[in-house]
VMD Tcl script that builds the backbone (N, CA, C; Angstrom):
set m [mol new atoms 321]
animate dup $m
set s [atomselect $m all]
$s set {name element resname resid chain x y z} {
  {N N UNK 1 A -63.100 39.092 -36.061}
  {CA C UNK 1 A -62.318 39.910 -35.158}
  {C C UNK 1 A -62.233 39.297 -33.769}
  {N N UNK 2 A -63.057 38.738 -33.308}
  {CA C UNK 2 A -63.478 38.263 -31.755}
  {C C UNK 2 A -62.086 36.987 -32.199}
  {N N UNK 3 A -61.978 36.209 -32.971}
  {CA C UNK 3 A -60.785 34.925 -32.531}
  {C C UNK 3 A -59.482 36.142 -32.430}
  {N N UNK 4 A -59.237 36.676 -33.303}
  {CA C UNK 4 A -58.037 37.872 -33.432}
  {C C UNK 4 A -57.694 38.630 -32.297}
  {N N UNK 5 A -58.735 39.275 -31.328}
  {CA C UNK 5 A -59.053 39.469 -29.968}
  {C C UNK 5 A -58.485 38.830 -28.868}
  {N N UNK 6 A -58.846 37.677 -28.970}
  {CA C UNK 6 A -58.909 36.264 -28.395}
  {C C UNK 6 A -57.027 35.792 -28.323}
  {N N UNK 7 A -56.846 35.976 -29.365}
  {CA C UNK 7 A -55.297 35.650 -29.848}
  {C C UNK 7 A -54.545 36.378 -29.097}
  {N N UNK 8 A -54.726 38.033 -29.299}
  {CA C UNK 8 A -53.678 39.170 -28.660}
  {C C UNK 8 A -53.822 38.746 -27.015}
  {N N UNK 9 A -55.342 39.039 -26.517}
  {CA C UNK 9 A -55.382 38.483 -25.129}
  {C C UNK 9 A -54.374 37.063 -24.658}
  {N N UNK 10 A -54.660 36.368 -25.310}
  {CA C UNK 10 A -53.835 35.381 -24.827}
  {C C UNK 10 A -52.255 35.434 -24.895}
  {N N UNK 11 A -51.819 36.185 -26.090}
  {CA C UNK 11 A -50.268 36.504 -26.033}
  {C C UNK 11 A -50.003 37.399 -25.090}
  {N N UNK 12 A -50.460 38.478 -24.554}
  {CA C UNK 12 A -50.389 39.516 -23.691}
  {C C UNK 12 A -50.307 38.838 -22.435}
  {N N UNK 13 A -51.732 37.940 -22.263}
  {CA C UNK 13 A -51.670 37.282 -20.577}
  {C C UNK 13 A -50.559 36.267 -20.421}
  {N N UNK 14 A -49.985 35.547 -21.631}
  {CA C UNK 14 A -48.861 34.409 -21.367}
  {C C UNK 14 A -47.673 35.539 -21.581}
  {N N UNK 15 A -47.501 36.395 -22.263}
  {CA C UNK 15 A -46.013 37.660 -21.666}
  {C C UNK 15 A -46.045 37.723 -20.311}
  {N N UNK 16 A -47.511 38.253 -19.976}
  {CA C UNK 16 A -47.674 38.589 -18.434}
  {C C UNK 16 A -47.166 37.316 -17.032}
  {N N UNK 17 A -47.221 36.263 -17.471}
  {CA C UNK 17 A -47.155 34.829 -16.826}
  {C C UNK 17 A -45.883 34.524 -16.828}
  {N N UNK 18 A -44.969 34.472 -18.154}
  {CA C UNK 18 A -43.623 34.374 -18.099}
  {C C UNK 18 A -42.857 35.324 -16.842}
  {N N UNK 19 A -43.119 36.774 -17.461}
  {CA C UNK 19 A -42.127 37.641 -16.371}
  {C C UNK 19 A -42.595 37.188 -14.614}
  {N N UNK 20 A -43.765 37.111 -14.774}
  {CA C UNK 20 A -43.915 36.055 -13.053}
  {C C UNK 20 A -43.655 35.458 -12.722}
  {N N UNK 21 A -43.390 34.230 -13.248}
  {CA C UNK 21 A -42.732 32.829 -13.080}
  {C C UNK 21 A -41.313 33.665 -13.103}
  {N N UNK 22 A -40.985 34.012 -13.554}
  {CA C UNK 22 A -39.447 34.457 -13.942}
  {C C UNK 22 A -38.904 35.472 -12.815}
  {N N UNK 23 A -39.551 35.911 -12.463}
  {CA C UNK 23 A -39.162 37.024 -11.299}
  {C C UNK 23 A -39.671 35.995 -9.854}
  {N N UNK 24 A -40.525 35.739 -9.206}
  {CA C UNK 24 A -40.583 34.941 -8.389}
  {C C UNK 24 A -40.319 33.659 -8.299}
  {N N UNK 25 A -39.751 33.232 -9.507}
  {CA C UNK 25 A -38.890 31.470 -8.972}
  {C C UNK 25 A -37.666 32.479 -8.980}
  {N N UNK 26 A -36.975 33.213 -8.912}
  {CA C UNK 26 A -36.106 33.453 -7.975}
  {C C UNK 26 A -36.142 33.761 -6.823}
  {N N UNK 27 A -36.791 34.790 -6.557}
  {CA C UNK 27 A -37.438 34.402 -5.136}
  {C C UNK 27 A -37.751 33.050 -4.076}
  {N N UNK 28 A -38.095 31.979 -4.926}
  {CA C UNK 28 A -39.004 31.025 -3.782}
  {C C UNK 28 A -37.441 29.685 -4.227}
  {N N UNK 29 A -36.616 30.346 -5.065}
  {CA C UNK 29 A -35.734 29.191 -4.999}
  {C C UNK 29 A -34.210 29.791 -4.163}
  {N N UNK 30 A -34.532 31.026 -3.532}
  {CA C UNK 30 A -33.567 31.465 -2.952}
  {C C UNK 30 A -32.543 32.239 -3.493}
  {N N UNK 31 A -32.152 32.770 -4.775}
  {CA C UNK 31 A -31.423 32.955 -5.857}
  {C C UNK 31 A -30.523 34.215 -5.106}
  {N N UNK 32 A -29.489 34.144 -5.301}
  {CA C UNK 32 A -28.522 35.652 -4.612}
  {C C UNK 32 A -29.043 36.541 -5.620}
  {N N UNK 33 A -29.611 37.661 -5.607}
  {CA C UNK 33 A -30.249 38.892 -5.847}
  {C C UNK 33 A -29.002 39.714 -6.630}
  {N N UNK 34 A -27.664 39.479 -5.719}
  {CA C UNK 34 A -26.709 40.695 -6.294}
  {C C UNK 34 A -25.149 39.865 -6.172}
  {N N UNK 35 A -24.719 39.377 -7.127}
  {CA C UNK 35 A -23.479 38.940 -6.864}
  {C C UNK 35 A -22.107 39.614 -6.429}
  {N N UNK 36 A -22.433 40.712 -7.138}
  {CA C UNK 36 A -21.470 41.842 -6.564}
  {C C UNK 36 A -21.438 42.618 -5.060}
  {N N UNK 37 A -22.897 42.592 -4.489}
  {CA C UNK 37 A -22.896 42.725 -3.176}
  {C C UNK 37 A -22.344 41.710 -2.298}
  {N N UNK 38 A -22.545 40.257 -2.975}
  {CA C UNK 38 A -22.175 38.838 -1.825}
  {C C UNK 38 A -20.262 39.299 -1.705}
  {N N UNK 39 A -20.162 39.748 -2.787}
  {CA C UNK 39 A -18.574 39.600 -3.308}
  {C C UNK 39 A -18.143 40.804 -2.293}
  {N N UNK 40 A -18.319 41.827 -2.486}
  {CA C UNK 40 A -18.241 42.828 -1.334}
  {C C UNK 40 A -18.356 42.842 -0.245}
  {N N UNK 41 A -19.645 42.258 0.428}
  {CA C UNK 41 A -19.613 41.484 1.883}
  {C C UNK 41 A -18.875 40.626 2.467}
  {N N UNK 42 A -18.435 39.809 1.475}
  {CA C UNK 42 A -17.491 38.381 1.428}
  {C C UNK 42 A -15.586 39.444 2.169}
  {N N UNK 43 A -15.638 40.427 1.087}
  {CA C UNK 43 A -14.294 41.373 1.550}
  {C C UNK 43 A -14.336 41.991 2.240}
  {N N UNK 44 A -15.296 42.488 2.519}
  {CA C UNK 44 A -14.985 43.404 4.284}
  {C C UNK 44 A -15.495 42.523 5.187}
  {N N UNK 45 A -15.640 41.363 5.120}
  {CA C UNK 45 A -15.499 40.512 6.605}
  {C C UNK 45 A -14.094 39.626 6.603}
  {N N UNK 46 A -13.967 39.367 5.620}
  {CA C UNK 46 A -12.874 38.204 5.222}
  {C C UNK 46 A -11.032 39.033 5.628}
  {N N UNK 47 A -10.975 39.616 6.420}
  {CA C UNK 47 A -9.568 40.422 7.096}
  {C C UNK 47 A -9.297 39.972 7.956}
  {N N UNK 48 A -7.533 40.492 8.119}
  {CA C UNK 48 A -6.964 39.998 9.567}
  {C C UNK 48 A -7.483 38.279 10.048}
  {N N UNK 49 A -7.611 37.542 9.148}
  {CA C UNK 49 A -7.448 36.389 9.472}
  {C C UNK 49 A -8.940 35.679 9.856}
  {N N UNK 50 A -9.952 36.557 9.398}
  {CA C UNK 50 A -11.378 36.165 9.449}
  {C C UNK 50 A -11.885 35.591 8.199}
  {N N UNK 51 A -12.572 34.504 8.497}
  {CA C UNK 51 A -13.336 33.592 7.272}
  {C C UNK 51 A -14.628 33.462 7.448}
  {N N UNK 52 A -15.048 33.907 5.914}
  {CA C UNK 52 A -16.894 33.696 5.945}
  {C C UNK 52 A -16.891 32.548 5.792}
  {N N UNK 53 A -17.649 31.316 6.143}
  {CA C UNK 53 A -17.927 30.221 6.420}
  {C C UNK 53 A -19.355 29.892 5.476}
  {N N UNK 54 A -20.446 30.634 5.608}
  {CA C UNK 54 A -21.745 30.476 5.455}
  {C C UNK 54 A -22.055 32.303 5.496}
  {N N UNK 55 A -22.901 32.176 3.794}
  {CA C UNK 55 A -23.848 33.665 3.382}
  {C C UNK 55 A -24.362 33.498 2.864}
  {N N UNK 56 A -25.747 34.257 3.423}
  {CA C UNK 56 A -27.008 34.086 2.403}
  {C C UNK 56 A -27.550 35.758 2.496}
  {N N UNK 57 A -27.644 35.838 1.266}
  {CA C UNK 57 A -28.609 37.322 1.226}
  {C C UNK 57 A -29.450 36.831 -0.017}
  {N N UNK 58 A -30.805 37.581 0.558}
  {CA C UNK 58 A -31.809 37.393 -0.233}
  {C C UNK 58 A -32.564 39.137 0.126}
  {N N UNK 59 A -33.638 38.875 -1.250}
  {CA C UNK 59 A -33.547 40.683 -1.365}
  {C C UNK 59 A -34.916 40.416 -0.698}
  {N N UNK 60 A -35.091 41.433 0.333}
  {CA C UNK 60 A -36.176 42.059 1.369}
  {C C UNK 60 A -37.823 42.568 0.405}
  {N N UNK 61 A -37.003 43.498 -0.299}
  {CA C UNK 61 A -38.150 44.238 -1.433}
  {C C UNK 61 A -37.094 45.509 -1.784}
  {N N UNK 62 A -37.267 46.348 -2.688}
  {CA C UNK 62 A -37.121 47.234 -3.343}
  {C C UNK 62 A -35.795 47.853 -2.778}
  {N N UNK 63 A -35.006 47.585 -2.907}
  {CA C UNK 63 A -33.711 48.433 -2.286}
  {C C UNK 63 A -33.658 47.545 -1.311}
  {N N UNK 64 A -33.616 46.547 -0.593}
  {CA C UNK 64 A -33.514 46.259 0.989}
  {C C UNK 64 A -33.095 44.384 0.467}
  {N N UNK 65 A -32.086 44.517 1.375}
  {CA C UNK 65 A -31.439 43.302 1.284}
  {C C UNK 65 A -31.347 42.470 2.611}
  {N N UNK 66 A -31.501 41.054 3.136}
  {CA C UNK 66 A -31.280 40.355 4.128}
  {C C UNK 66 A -29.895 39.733 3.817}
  {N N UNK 67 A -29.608 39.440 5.246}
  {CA C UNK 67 A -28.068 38.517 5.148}
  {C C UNK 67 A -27.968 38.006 6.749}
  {N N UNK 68 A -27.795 36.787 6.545}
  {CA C UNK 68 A -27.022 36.120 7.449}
  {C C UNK 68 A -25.758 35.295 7.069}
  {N N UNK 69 A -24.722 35.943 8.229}
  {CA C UNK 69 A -23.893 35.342 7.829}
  {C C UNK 69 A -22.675 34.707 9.232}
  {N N UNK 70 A -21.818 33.585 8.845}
  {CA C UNK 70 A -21.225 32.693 9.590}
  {C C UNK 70 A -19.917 33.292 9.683}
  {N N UNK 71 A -19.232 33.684 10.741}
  {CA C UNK 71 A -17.376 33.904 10.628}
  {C C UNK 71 A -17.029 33.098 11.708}
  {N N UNK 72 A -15.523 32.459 11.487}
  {CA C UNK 72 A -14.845 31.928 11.823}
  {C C UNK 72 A -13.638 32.740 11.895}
  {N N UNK 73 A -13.409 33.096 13.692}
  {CA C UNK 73 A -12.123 34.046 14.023}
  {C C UNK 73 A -11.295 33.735 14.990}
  {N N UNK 74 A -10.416 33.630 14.636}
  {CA C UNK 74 A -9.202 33.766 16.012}
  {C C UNK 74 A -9.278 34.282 16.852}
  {N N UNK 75 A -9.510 35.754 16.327}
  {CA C UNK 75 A -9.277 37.161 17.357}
  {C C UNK 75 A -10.500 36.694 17.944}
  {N N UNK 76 A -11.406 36.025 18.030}
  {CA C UNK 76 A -12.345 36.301 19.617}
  {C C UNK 76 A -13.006 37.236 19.557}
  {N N UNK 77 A -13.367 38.392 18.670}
  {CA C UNK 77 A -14.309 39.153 17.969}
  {C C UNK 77 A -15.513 39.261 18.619}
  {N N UNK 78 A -16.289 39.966 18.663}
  {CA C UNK 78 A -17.835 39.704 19.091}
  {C C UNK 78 A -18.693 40.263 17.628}
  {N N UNK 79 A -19.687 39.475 17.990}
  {CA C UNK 79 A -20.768 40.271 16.434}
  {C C UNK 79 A -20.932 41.728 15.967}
  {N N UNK 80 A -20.737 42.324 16.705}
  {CA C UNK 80 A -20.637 44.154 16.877}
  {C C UNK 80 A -19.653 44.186 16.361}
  {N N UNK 81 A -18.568 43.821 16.247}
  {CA C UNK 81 A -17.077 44.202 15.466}
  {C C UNK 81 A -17.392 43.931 14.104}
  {N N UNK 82 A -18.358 42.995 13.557}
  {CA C UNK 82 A -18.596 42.633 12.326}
  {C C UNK 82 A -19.792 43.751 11.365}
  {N N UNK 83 A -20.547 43.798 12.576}
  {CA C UNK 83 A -21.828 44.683 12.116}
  {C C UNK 83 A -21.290 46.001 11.796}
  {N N UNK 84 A -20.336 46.256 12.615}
  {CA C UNK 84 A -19.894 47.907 12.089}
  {C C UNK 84 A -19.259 47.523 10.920}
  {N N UNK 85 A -18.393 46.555 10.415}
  {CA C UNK 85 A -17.779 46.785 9.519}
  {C C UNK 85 A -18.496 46.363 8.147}
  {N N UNK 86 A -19.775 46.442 8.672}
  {CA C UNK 86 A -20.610 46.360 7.321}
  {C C UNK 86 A -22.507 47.561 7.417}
  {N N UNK 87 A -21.376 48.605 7.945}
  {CA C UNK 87 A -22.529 49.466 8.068}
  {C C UNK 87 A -22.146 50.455 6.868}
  {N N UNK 88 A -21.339 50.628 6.008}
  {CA C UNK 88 A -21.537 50.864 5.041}
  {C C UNK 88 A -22.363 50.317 4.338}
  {N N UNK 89 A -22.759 49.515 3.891}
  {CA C UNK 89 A -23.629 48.419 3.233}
  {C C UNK 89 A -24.903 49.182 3.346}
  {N N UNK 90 A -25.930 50.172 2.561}
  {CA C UNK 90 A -26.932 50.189 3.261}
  {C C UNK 90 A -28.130 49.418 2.897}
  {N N UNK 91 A -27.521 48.969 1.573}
  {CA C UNK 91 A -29.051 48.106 1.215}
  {C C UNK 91 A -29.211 46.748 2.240}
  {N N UNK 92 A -28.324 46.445 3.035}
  {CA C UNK 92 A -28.343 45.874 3.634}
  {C C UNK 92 A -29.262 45.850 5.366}
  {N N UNK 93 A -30.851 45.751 5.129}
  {CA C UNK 93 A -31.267 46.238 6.075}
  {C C UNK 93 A -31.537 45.245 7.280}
  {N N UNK 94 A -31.237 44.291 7.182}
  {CA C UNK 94 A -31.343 43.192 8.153}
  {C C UNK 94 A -30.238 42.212 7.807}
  {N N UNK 95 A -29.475 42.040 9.103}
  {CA C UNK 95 A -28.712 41.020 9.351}
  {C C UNK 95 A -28.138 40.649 10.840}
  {N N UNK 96 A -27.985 39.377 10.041}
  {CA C UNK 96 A -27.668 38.366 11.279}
  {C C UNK 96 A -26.196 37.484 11.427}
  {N N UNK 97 A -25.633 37.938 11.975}
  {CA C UNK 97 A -23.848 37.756 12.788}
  {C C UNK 97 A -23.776 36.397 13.366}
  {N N UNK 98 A -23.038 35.232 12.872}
  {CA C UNK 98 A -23.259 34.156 14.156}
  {C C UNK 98 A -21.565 34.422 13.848}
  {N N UNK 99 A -20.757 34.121 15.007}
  {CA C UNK 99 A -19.727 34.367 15.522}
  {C C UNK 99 A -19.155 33.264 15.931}
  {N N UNK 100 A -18.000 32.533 15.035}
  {CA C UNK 100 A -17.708 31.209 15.206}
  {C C UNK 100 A -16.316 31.268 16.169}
  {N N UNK 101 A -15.668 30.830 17.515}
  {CA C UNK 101 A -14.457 31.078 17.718}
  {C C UNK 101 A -13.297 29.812 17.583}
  {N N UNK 102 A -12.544 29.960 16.704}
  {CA C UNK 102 A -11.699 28.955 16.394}
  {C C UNK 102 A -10.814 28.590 17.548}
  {N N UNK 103 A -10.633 29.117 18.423}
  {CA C UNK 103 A -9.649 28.578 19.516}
  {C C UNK 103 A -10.416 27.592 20.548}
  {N N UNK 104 A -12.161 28.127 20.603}
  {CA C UNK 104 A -12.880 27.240 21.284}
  {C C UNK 104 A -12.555 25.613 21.133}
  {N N UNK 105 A -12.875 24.773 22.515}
  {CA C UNK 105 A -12.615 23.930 22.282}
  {C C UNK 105 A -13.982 23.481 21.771}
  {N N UNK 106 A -14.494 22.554 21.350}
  {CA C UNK 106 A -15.962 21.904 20.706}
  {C C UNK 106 A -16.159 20.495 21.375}
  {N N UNK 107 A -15.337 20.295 22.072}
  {CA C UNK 107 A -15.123 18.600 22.713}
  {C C UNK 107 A -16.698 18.871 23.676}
}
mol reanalyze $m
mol bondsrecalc $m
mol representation Tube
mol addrep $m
């Protein structure tokens, strides 16, 4: 009985090892959490002639999502014009606005 023992333990602890490896190498390799949220974020910034450039969301913990993200605008916009239009979003509990202006010169 003790090798038979021995056997289940070890199938149980290598089940247990897979779903870990498997749930945190997404985590530590950066993996988008929700494709349908990027896709949604991507459309309520992407109006009136605004382009996401650069997005990353990665999930916070349990319901709670991070995002930073890059726009490129004509209109001269400030980050507050962006943040409201993603305050619907609530799993979205941290983010970060960089505000690109296309008319700027860069010289």
């Amino acid at each position: 009985m003790d090798p038979l023992a021995g056997m289940i333990g070890a199938l149980v602890i290598l089940s247990w090892s897979y779903r870990l490896i498997r749930d945190t190498g997404g985590i530590l390799l950066d993996m988008n959490p929700d494709r349908a949220m990027t896709a949604k974020l991507r459309e309520a910034i992407e109006r009136d002639g605004d382009r996401l450039v650069d997005l990353h969301v990665w999930r916070l913990g349990p319901g709670h999502l991070g995002a930073v993200l890059s726009v490129v605008t004509v209109a001269g916009r400030p980050a507050s014009f962006y943040r409201a239009r993603l305050q619907g979003f609530k799993s979205v509990s941290h983010l970060t606005v960089e505000v690109i202006d296309a008319k700027a010169d860069f010289r």
